[in-house]
C-alpha positions, 0 to 999 in steps of 0.5 A: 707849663707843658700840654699833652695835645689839643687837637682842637679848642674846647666846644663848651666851658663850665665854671667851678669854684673848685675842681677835684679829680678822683672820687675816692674817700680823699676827693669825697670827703675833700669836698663835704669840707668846702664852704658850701657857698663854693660851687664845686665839681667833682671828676670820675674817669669809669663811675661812681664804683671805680676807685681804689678806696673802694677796694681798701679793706682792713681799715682806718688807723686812729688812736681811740683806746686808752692803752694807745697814744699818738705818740705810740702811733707816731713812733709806729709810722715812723718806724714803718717809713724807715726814718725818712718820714716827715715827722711834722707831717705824721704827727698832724696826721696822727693827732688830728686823726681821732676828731676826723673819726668823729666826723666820720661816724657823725656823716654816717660811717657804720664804724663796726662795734662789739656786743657791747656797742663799742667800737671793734678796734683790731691790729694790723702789721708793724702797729704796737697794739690795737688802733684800727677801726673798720666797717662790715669786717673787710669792707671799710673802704667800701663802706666809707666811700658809699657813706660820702658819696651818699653825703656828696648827693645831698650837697646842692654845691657839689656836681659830679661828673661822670666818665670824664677824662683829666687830659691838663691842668690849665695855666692861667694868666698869673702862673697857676691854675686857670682851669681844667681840660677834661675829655667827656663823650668824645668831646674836648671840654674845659672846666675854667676854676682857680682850684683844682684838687689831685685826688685820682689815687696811685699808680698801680695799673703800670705793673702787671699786677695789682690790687687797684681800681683800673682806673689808677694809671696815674692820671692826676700826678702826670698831669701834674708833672706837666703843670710844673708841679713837684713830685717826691719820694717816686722810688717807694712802691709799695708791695702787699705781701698777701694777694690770692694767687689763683688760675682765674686772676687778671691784671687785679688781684684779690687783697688778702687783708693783713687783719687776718695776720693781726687776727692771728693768720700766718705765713708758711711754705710749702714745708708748713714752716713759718718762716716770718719768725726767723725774719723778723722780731715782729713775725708775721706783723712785721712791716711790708716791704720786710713781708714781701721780701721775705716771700719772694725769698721764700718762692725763689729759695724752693722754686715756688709759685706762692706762699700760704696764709694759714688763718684755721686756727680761728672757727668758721663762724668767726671768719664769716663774720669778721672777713666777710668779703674774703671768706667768700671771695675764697670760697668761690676758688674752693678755699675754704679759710677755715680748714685750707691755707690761702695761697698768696703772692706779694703785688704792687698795691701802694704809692708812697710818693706823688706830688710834692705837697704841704700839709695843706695839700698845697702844692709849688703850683699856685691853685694846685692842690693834691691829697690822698694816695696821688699826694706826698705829704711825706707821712709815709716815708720810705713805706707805709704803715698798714691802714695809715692810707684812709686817715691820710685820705681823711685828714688832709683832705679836710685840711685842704678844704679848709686852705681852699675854703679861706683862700680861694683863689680869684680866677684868671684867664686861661691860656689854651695850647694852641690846637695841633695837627696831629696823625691818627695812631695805628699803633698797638696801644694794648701791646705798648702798655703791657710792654710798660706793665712787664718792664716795670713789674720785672725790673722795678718791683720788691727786688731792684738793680741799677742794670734792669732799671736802666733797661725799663727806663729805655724801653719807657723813653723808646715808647715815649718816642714812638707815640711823639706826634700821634693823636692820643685823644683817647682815654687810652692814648692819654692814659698810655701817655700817662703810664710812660710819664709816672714810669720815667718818673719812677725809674729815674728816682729809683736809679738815682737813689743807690742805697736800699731802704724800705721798699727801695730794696736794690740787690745790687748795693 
């Protein structure tokens, strides 16, 4: 097991049954499934208010109308994931997903209902009917997570920790997990549990742009490769094809959920051509990697800068109400999605790959365990399909809950790095991470090839050396470190793999 720093032991020790890092929908609802007898901590980097799931906005995939099948939605995940799913994964995800609604609703999730109080169930890109559920119209993630979190309060086992910083997974005595070392208030603090949970969300602040919380640097699956667990599928980044591109936008862009292309929405240029038909069968509900390419062919084709989603085909009074958040959000730029098309841009939105785990969440690590987006049950294979993620979050979450819940691990001693004398950083750490976001958005994005990877993949380990042997205490220092580690991870599995599928897309093969 290797160890980012220690630059002096621990001051204070606490002691959990189970740790989980990350409070997304994965890592709350992970937790609402623990025996409650288990004493359980709960890890947040920036707040209760920053997570990726927060941001989700179409909503959650599950089979609930009669017309659907999970055989249907078997085949639609398995299509989308360009053949290298793990069909034994995706069928777990996909016939243990309508129980796990219930579950959801019965917690207290306000799942949106019609006039008739049934569920309002819509469509989104590359599914073959209607199958996904949603809350407050564009804000499921939002409200799903406020839901646990709500519930997580009320549990009497379950602690949070806030503004805590994952730096190592700790190794015990007998090989696996001891502990975990974590950073609070400037202070070293280490965590002693034989269970601890990756649940820290993707790895999108590596690229410059991005629809992810701040806080998804990759944190939890780099503490994991340190700990000697495995990682798989590194390659497959996703990109969400719609974006809003405006003057204003920083390092995290606005999503321009793809229900409004299941609701009709759709893709033009600047010669109000609807180009997506001419792509693909599907049009403009084709899968994303086959979207996000087709737009930036576009841009390049007619030198442009974005792309247009026209959704004025459907009344104002209905966009108020069934995109809500986006609606207004647009409106704050002057776009008025009733009567103007939405300029947009593909961005990095979603990791397909992370720590190797089984469909217990369990990884070759003993103790170690990881679910959600930070995790690679394999459901996703070479690209997601479009609401997919939440159910993952939700079904293996409880899954490893459940493994934990019955075979909770006895706890070992932990076996501390030894503290090091390290120098002060005076480097430019803002500069060295937007040279890491750069490299990795222009050479590793929708479009690759070998000769540009291998360049980032230089620029990642020159970075890596020039930080050798400085103090990276910092949340900053260990998220840079953080950074490098998923990136090396990344270009390395990208150069290695020569052929194009999914997300995988090389111009050079």
């Amino acid at each position: 097991m290797k160890y980012l720093y220690c630059k002096k032991t621990p001051g204070t020790t606490l002691e959990f049954d189970v740790a989980i890092i990350g409070m997304g929908v994965a890592g709350l609802y992970c937790a609402l499934n623990i025996d409650e007898k288990l004493r359980v901590v709960i890890l947040n980097k920036f707040g209760e208010e920053e997570s990726n799931s927060i941001h989700a906005q179409g909503g959650i995939a599950s089979v609930t109308l009669k017309e659907d099948s999970v055989e249907n939605h078997v085949h639609d995940t398995l299509v989308a994931g360009a053949g290298i799913c793990d069909e034994k994964a995706v069928m777990t995800l996909v016939s243990e997903g309508p129980e796990n609604m219930v579950r959801l609703a019965d917690l207290g999730v306000p799942f949106d209902k019609d006039a008739q109080g049934k569920l309002s169930i819509t469509r989104e890109g590359a599914h073959c009917c209607n199958r996904i559920l949603h809350c407050g119209g564009d804000a499921t993630g939002k409200h799903m997570t406020d839901t646990l979190l709500a519930r997580v309060h009320e549990r009497s086992n379950i602690t949070i920790l806030d503004r805590a910083m994952l730096i190592d997974i700790v190794e015990g005595t007998d090989g696996g997990v001891a502990g975990i070392l974590i950073e609070k208030d400037g202070e070293n603090i280490l965590i002693k549990t034989p269970n601890a949970v990756i649940a820290s969300g993707g790895i999108g602040r590596i690229y410059r742009n991005s629809t992810n919380a701040i806080a998804a640097t990759g944190d939890g699956i780099a503490a994991a490769i340190r700990a000697g667990a495995k990682v798989d599928n590194m390659e497959f980044v996703q990109f969400h094809p719609t974006a809003l591109i405006h003057p204003g936008a920083g390092g995290r862009y606005f999503l321009i959920s793809e229900a409004l292309r299941g609701e009709g929405a759709v893709l033009r240029n600047r010669r109000w051509e609807a180009f997506m038909k001419d792509v693909h069968p599907m049009a403009d509900l084709a899968p994303r990697d086959v979207v996000s390419r087709a737009i930036i062919m576009q841009m390049q084709k007619y030198d442009l800068p974005n792309v247009y989603l026209d959704i004025t085909s459907k009344s104002r009074e209905f966009l108020q109400k069934r995109f809500p958040t986006i609606y207004a959000e647009c409106m704050d730029y002057d776009i008025d999605i009733a009567v103007n098309w939405i300029p947009v841009i593909p961005v990095q939105h979603y990791f397909m790959g992370g720590v190797k785990t089984d469909l217990d969440g369990a990884t070759n690590t003993p103790g170690l365990y990881s679910v959600g987006e930070a995790s690679c049950t394999g459901v996703h294979g070479a690209n997601r399909l479009a609401s997919n993620s939440l159910l993952e979050c939700i079904v293996f979450g409880r899954r490893c809950a459940l493994h934990i819940s019955k075979n909770s691990r006895p706890q070992h001693q932990p076996i501390l790095p030894e503290p090091q004398n390290l120098t002060p950083c005076d480097l430019d750490l803002h500069t060295l991470r937007s040279q890491i976001r750069v490299a990795m958005t222009k050479k590793c994005g929708i479009l690759r090839n070998g000769k540009d990877m291998g360049e980032a993949l230089g620029l990642v380990v020159t970075i890596r050396e020039q930080l050798a042997g400085y103090d990276l205490s910092s949340v900053r220092g260990t998220e840079t470190v953080n950074m490098l580690t998923v990136a090396e991870a990344i270009l390395t599995a990208a150069i290695s793999r020569k052929e194009s599928i999914g997300a995988h897309y090389r111009t050079d093969n």
